[in-house]
C-alpha positions in Angstrom: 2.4 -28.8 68.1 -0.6 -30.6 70.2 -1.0 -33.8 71.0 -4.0 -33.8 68.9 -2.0 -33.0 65.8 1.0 -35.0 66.5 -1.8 -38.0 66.7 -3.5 -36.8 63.1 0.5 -36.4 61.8 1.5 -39.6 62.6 -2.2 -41.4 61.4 -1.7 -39.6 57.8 1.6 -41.0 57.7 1.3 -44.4 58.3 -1.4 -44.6 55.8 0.7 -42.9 53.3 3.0 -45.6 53.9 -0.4 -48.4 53.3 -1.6 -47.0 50.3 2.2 -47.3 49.0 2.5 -50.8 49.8 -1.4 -51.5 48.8 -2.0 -48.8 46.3 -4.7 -46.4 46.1 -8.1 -47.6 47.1 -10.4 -49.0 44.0 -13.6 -47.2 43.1 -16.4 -48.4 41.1 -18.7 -46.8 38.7 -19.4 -44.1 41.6 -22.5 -43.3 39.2 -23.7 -47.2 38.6 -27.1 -48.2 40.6 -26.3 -50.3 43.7 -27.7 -54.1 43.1 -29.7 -55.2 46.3 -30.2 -59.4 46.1 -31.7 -61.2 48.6 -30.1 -64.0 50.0 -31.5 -67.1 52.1 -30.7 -65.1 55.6 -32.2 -62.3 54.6 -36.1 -63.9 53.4 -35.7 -65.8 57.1 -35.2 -62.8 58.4 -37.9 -61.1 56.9 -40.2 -64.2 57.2 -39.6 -64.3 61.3 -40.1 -60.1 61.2 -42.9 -60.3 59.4 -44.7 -62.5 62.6 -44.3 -59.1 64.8 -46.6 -56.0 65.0 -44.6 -52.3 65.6 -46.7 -50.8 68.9 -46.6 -47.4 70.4 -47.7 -46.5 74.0 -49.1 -42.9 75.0 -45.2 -41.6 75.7 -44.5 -43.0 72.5 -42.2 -46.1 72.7 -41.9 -48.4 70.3 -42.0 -51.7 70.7 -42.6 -55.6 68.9 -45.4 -57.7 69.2 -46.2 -60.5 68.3 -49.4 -61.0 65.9 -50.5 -63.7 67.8 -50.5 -61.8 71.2 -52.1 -59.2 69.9 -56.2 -59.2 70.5 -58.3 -60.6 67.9 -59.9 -57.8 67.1 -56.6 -55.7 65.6 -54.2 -58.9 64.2 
């Protein structure tokens, strides 16, 4: 036996031995929609992304800008 499978051997037993002093791992409604809320970190987050403009250059990297650095003409 490899070292590879004595390694997977021994993982798969010591979570045999978790899940028989935890139990079996708890599933939801695997078939339920997934509820997205927005908390308060998240709208600051989106309020301090929203003050930056996605760029590409001509070898097409992509970086941020801010709105206000950007020239009149395109903010």
């Amino acid at each position: 036996m490899g070292i590879v499978a004595r390694l997977v051997t021994r993982f798969m037993s010591l979570t045999d031995r978790l899940r028989f002093l935890f139990g079996p791992a708890t599933r939801g409604d695997v078939a339920a929609p997934v509820i997205h809320t927005h908390d308060d970190f998240e709208a600051a987050s989106e309020e301090d992304l929203s003050q930056f403009e996605v760029e590409s250059d001509s070898e097409g990297h992509h970086y941020a800008v801010r709105k206000e650095d950007l020239p009149k003409e395109r903010a």
